[in-house]
C-alpha positions as CSV (number, residue, x, y, z in Angstrom):
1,X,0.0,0.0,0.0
2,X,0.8,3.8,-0.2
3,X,1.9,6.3,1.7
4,X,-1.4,7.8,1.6
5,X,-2.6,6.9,5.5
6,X,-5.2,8.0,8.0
7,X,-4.6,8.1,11.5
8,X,-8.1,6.4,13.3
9,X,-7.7,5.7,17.1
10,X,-4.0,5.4,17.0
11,X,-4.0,3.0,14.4
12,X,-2.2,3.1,10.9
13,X,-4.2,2.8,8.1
14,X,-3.1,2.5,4.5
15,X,-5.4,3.4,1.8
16,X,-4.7,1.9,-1.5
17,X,-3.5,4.2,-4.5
18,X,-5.7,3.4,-7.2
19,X,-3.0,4.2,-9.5
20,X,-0.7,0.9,-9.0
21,X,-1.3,-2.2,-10.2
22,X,0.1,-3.9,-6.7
23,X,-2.5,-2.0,-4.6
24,X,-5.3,-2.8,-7.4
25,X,-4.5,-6.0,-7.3
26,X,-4.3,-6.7,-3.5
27,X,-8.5,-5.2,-3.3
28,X,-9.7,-7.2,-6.3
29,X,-7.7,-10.2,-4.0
30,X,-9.6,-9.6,-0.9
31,X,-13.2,-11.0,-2.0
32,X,-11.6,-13.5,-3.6
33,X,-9.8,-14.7,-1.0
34,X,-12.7,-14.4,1.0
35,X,-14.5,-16.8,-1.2
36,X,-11.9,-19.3,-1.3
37,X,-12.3,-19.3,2.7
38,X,-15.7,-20.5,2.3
39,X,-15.3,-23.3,-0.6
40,X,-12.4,-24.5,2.0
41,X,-14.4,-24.5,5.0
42,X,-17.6,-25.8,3.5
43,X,-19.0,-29.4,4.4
44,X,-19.9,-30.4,1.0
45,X,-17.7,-33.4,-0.6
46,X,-18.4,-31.4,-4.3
47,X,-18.8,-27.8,-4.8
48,X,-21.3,-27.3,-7.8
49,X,-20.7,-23.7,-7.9
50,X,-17.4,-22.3,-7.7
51,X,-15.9,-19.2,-9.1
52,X,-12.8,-20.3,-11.2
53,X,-10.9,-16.8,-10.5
54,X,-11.6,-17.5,-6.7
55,X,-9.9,-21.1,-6.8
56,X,-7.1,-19.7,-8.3
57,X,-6.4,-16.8,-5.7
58,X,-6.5,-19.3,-3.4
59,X,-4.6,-21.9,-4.6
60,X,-1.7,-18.9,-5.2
61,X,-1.8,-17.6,-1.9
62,X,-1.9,-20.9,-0.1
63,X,1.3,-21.8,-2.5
64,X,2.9,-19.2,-1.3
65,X,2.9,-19.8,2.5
66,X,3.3,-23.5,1.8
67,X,-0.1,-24.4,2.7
68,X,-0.5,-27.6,0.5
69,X,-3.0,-29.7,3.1
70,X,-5.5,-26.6,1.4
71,X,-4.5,-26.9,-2.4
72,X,-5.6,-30.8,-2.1
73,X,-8.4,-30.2,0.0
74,X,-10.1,-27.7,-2.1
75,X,-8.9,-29.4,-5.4
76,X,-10.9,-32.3,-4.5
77,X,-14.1,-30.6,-3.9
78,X,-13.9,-29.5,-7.4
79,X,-15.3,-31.3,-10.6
80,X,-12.2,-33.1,-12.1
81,X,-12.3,-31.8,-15.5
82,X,-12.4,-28.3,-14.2
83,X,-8.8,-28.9,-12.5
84,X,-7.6,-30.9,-15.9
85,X,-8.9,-28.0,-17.9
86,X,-6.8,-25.4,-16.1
87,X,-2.9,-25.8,-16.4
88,X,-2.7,-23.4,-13.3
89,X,-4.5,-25.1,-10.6
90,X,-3.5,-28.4,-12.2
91,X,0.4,-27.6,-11.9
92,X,-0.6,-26.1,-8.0
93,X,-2.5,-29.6,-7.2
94,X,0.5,-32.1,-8.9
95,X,3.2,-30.0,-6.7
96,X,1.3,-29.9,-3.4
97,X,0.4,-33.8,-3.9
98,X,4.2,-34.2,-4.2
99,X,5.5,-31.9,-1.8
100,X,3.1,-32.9,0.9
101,X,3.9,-37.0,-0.3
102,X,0.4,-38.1,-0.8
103,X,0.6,-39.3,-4.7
């Protein structure tokens, strides 16, 4: 974030300069992420209706802080030929399977 801030009740706050692509990119991330949250805490064993752009802000964010348990978790709830269909989350799910050792 920018160096555009607010002071509120002794906290920092950054406010996101709408004129760089990192700050852009970190607010259209936040709903996604959001989103992902639920399709990884939900009970069902197949998610019928998933947002695509979702699954694959999650699957980059929990790649990034080595969270693999939650690549293969979600990536199972989801219809296979969705995952085969996306070279993306399909290269995510092969490398968590083999960095975690469940093949």
């Amino acid at each position: 974030m920018t160096l555009s801030s607010r002071i509120n009740s002794n906290t920092l706050i950054c406010l996101p300069d709408p004129d760089k692509a990192g700050d852009l990119e970190k607010l259209r991330e936040r709903p996604l992420l959001k989103e992902f949250e639920d399709y990884r805490t939900s009970s069902q064993k197949r998610l019928k209706v998933f947002r695509l752009e979702a699954v694959r802000a999650g699957f980059k964010k929990a790649w990034q802080e080595r969270d693999y348990a939650t690549i293969i978790t979600v990536a199972r709830k989801i219809p296979e030929n969705v995952l085969q269909e996306d070279p993306k989350l399909l290269m995510w799910y092969d490398q968590a399977l083999t960095r975690s050792g469940e093949e």
